[in-house]
Each structure stands twice: as C-alpha cells, then as structure tokens.
C-alpha positions in Angstrom: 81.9 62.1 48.3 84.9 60.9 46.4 85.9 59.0 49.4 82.3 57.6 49.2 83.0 56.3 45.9 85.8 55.0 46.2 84.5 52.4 48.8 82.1 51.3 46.3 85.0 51.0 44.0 86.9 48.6 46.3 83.9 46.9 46.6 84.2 46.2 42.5 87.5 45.2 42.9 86.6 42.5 45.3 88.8 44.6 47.7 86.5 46.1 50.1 83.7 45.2 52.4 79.5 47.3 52.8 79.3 50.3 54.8 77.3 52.6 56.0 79.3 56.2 56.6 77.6 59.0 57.8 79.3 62.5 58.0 78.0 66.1 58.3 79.4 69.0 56.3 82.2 71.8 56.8 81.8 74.0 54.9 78.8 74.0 53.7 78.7 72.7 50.1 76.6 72.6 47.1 76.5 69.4 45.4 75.7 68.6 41.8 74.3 65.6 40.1 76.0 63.5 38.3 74.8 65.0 35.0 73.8 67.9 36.3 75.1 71.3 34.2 77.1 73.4 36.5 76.3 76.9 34.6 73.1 76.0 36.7 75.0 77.4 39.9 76.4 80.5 40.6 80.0 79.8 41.5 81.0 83.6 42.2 78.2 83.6 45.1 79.0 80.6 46.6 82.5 81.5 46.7 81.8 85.0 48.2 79.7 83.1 50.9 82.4 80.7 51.6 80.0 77.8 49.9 82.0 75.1 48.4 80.9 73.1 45.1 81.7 69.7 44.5 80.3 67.2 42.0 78.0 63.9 43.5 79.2 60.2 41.6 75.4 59.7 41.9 73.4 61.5 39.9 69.5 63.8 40.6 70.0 68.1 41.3 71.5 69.9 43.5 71.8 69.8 47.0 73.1 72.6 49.6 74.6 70.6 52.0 74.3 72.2 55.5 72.2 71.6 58.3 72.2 67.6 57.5 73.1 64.2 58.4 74.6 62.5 55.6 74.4 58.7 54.4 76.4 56.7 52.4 75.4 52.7 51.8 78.2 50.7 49.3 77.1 47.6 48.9 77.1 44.3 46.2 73.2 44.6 44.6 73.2 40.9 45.4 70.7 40.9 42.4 68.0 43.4 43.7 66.7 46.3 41.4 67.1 49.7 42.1 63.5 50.3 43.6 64.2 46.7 46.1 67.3 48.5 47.1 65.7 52.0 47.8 63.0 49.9 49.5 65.5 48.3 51.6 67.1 50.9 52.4 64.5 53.0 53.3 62.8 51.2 55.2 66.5 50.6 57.8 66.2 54.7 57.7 62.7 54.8 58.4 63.5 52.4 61.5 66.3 54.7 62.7 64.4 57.7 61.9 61.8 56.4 64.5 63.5 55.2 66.7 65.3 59.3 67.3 61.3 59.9 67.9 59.9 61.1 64.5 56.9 59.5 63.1 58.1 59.1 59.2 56.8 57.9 55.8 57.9 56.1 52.3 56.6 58.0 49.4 54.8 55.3 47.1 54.5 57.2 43.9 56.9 58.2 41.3 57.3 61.3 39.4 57.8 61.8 35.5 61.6 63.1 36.0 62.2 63.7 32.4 59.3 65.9 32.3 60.0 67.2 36.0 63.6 67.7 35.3 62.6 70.3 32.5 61.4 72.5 35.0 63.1 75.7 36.1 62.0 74.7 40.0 63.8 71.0 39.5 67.0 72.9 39.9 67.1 71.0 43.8 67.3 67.6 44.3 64.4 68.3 47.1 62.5 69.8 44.8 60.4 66.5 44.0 60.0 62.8 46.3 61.0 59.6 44.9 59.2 56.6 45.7 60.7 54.9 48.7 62.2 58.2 49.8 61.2 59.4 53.7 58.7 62.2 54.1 57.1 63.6 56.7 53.3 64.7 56.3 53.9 64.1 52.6 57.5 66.4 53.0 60.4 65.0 52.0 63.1 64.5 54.7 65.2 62.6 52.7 66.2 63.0 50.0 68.8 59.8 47.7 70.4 58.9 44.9 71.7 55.8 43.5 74.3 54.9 41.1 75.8 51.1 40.1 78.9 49.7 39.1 79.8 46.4 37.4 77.1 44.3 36.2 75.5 40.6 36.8 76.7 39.1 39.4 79.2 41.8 40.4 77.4 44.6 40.5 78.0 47.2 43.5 75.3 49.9 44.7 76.4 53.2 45.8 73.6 55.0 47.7 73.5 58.1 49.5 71.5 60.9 50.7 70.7 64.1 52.9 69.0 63.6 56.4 67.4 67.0 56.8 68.2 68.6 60.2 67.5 72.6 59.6 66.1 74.9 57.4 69.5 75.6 56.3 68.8 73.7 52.8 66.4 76.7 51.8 69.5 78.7 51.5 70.0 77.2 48.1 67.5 79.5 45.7 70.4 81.8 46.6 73.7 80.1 44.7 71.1 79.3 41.9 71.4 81.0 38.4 68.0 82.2 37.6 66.3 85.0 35.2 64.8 87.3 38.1 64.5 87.5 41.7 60.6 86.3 41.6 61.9 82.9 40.0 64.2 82.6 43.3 61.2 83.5 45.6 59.6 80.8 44.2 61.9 78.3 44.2 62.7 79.2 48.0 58.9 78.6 48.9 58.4 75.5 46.3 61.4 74.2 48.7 59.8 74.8 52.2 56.4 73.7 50.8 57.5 69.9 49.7 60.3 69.9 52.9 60.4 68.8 56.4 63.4 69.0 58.7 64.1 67.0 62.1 65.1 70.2 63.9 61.3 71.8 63.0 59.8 68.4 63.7 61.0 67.6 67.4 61.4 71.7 68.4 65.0 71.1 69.3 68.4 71.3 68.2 69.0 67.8 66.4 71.7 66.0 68.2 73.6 64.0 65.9 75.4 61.6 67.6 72.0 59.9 68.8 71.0 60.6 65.4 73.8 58.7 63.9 73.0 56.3 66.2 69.7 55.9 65.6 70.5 55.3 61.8 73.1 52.9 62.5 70.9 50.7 64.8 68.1 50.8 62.5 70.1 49.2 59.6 71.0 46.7 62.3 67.9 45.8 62.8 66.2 45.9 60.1 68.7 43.8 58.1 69.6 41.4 60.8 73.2 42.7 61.0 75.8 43.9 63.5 78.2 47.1 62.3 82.2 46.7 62.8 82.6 50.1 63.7 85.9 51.9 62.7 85.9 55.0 64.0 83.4 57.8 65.3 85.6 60.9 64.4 85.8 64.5 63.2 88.0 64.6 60.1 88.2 68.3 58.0 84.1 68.3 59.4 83.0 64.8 58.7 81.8 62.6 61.2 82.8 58.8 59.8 81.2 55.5 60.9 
C-alpha cells in the first residue's frame, strides 16, 4: 500500500501517469485506516498467526486482507467529487464484476459513520456499505476507500479497495481487541451477515487471473480507455497490472 501511494504522489508531482494495480496478499495482513487507533488490534495474535499489520494512506476500519483481489485507482480528480468518483468507479468494477459472471449491485444509501464508527462492531471496514460500494443481495463485496491530494485543479484521487474472494475476511473478529469472547462472536456473525464473497457466489475457487482480467476490461470499457500494461507478475505475493 505504500507503493500505492506513492503513484498517487507522482501523480502530484506531475511525474506519473493513472493506474489501476491490482495485487493479492502474502501474508495475510491486517490493515488499518488511516485514523484508525491501532490498540484496536491485537498485535501479539497476529504475530503468533504469522498476520502482518500495516497502516492504509486511505482512511475507514480495518480490513484482514486474505482471500481477496485488491484494487488500486491513482488518478487526477479532474474536478469530480468524491461520490462522482466512487460512482465512476464503481460502476467500471461493477462492469468487470459481471462480466467474471456475478450479478452485482451499487449500494445507494449512506450510513451516519460518525455515529456508526462509535460502535464496538465498526471495528471492520466491512462492517457497514457505502453508497456506490458493490454488494451482492444487499452484501457487500467490496469494500473502498478514498483519499486526495493537492487541491483545485491539481488534485489526485487515491482509491482502493478489497474484492472479496473467500470467507477468509471472517477471520478478523480474531486479531480484534475486544472485552469478551461473546463481543467476538458477534462481530464474526455481524461480518458474514452484511458479506458476500465471489468464491460462495459462483461455488468455485475464484480464479484470479480472469478475475483481474475482468476488472481491467471493465474499466476499459466503461471509461472508453485502453490499459498500457506493464507487467502481470508475482512480486513478494503481489500480482501488479
């Protein structure tokens, strides 16, 4: 995630060009918000499990990074709001999304996240969907965050987000610190209740090279563009596009 800001930070420095990168995860990882307070997570578990912890430049809760496609957009704002650029990007996800063969959703409302984020079960960034956010049956699949640098003219999105592929994501009630085992329980079934995942969805293993594929080419579409693609490679776990 540090190399995905930095390519928004080119970006600002008139340096670098829009990308989409998307990458899978080894290890697994747990990823905080922006803002988030880390005392939330308990390191000395995730360590024992082998669970790495990094901190997101975008901000929301945290995320076990596992059984997921990741996405990363860096692009100028080109004078769109943050909804219009959620919306537009979405909707290119959506595209791909249906194209692998899953019938998918944007959430139109918006939750109260200063009254949400209050709540012991807002600990997961999947805990709650955003509007413009995919879901599936009303479960969210997707789950982004946003952040911008610069200003006016100038101004550079940096968008990413998880692409659910496995249940694997349920795992995180376990590396949270919380008052009593009930409270995990809970969190652990408020998470499956408000989640979908591709690999439940289509009753297969998710293969994410069509899957990246699919993403890719429904960006394309959708915005009228053509990729320059650098490289399709494994690098310390990361697939890069």
């Amino acid at each position: 995630m540090e190399k995905d800001e930095s390519l928004a930070l080119d970006l600002l420095r008139g340096g670098g060009e829009s990308v989409l990168r998307l990458y899978t995860w080894s290890p697994w990882s747990v990823s905080l918000g922006r803002h988030q307070v880390e005392g939330e997570i308990d390191r000395e578990r995730c360590l024992a499990d082998g669970i790495e912890i990094v901190r997101r430049p975008t901000g929301g809760r945290a995320i076990l990074h596992a059984e997921e496609l990741t996405y990363c957009v860096a692009m100028m704002a080109n004078g769109q709001s943050v909804l219009q650029v959620y919306n537009a990007i979405g909707v290119a996800l959506l595209r791909g999304l249906r194209a692998y063969g899953v019938h998918v959703s944007l959430e139109k409302s918006q939750p109260n996240f200063g009254t949400l984020y209050r709540q012991t079960s807002s600990a997961s960034c999947f805990s709650s969907s955003a509007r413009y956010e995919i879901v599936l049956d009303k479960r969210k699949l997707v789950g982004s965050a946003q952040r911008r640098y610069g200003s006016g003219e100038g101004t550079v999105v940096l968008q990413h987000g998880s692409i659910l592929c496995g249940s694997a994501h349920l795992r995180l009630a376990e590396y949270l610190r919380l008052p009593d085992e009930g409270t995990r329980q809970a969190i652990r079934e408020n998470l499956k209740s408000r989640t979908a995942n591709l690999g439940d969805v289509m009753g297969n293993r998710v293969d994410f090279d069509l899957l990246s594929r699919c993403v890719k080419e429904g960006f394309e579409r959708e915005w009228g563009i053509t990729f320059q693609e650098h490289s399709l490679v494994m690098e310390h776990g990361a697939v890069n596009a």
